[in-house]
N, C-alpha and C positions, 0 to 999 in steps of 0.2 A: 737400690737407688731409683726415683723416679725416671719414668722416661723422659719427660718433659721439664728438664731443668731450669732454672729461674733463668741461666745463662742462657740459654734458645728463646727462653720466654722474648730476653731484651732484645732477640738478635732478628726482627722480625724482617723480610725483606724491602718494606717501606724505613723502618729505622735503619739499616744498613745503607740501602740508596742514598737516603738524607743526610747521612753522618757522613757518607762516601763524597759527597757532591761539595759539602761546606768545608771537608779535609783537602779537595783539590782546587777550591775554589781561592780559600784561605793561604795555600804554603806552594800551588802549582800541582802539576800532573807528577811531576818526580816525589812527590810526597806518598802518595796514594800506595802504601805496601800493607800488605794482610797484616803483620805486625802494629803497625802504627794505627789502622783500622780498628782492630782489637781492643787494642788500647784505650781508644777514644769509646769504644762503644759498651768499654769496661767488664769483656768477657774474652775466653779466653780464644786463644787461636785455633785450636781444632773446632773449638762452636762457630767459628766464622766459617770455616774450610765447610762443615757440615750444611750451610746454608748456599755456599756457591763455593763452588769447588777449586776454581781460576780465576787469573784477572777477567778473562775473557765471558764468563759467567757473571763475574761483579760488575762490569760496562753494562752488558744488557739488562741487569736490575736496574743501575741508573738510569741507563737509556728509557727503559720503560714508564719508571718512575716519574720521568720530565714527560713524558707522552700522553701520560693523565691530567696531564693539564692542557693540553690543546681543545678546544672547544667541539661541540658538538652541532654542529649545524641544520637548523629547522629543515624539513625535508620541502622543497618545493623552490627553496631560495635559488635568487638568479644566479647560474653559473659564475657568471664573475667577481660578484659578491663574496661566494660561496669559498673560490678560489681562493679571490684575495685576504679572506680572513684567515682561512687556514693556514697560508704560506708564513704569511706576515707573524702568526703567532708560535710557527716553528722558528721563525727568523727569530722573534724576540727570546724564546726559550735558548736556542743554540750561543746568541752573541752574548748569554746572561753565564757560560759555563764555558766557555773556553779552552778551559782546561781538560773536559771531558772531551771536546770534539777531538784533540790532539790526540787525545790516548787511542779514542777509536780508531785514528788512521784511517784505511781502507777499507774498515768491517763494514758491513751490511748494518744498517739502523733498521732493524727490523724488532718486534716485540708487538704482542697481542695490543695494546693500546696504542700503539703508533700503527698499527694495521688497522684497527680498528678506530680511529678517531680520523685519520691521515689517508692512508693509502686507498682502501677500499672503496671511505664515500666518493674520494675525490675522482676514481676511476667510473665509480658507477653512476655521479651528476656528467661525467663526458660520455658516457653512453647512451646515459637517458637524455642529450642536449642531442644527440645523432653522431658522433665520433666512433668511427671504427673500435677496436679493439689495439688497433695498432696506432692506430691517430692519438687514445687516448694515453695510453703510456707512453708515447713520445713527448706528449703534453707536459706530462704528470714529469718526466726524468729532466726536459729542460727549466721546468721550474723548482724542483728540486736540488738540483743543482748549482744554479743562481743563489739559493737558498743558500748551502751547503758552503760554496764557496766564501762568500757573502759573508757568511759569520765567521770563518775558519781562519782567513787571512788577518786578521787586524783584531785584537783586543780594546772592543768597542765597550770597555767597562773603565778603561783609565786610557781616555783619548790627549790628551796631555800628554804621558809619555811616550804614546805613539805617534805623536807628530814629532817632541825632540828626538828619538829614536832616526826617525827621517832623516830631519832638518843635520844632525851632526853627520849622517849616510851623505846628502846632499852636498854637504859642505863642502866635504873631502873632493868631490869632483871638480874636473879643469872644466873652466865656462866657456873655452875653445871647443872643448871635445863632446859638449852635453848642452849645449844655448838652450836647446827647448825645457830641457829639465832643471837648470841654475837661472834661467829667467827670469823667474817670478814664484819662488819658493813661498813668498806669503797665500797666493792666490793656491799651490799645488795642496797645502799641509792640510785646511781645512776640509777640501771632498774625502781623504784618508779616510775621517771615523765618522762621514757625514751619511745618517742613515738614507736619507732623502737618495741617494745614489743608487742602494738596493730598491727599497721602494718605487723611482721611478720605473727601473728596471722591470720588476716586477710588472708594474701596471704595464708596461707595454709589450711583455710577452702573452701578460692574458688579456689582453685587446686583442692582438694578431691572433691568439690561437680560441679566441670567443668563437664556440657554434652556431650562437644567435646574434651574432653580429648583423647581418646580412635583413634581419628583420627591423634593426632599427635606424634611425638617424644617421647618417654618415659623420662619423668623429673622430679627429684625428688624432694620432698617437700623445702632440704634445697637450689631450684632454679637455683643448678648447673648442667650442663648437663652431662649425662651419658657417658660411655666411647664409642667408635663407634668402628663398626666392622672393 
């Protein structure tokens, strides 16, 4: 029998990632079993086992797989720039799969293309801006995490059911015991799945944690500029 069977042929770890991501994207994270994988990828179960041995091996092919798509940024560009593009496009990958970040839980998103497109530039534009070593991972972990949270919390792919979702949550409550939250439910539903929330966010931690801040203009966090002498 050949080594290299037609069924390994199909089962490549970029076709597995993709088949994996549109399987949980499609039916949820309870979907996602080696079985039902198989299936869809029309090869047999042991040739799936043979390419990743666990769930836990099949997350970080997807993880990877999304991390090749985060951009690559010209070397010299302004830290902030620099920042904000990177963050934003993990933001957008993350709140685009949902279903994947759930399954991760608590695992480390770690994988040679998320090291290498993510973690490393972004630690070695805060070195070369003058950030300690310890300044710049604390940079790198609070914005990360903003990120992380950011997309994790709210299925920002069908923001309709996550405001009714809410609003019936809302409902149920005495407007004795909750004023500030039964208030004004029209005005609470819309920030829910409104990106602008992350985004501001964003922009105002890599304001505060800019190196070269301190060489430019004084500008304040809400991004308008100051009055001039």
């Amino acid at each position: 029998m050949p080594r290299n069977s037609p069924s390994l042929d199909r089962a490549t770890p970029d076709r597995i990632a993709g088949t994996a991501l549109r399987l949980v994207d499609e039916a949820g994270p309870e979907a996602l079993t080696f079985r039902a994988l198989a299936a869809r990828l029309g090869i047999s179960l042991a040739s799936l086992q043979r390419r990743c041995t666990d769930l836990a091996g099949l997350l970080d092919l997807c993880t990877d797989h999304l991390a090749a798509r985060l951009p690559e940024i010209e070397p010299g560009t302004d830290w902030a720039e620099a920042t904000e593009t990177r963050f934003t496009a993990l933001y957008h990958l993350l709140s685009a799969h949902p279903g994947l970040v759930a399954l991760r839980g608590s695992r480390p998103w770690l994988g040679p293309h998320l090291l290498a497109r993510l973690v490393e530039p972004q630690l070695a534009d805060s070195l070369a801006a003058g950030m300690t070593h310890e300044e710049a991972i604390t940079v790198y972990r609070r914005i990360y995490l903003l990120t992380l949270g950011s997309a994790s919390f709210v299925d920002h792919r069908d923001p309709r059911a996550t405001q009714a979702l809410t609003r019936t949550a809302l409902a149920s409550l005495d407007p004795a015991d909750y004023p500030a939250l039964t208030g004004d439910v029209a005005a609470i539903l819309p920030v829910l799945t409104d990106h602008e929330v992350y985004y501001g966010a964003l922009r105002q931690l890599v304001t505060a944690a800019d190196p070269t801040r301190a060489a430019r203009p004084s500008t304040p966090l809400n991004g308008k500029s100051g009055p001039t002498a």
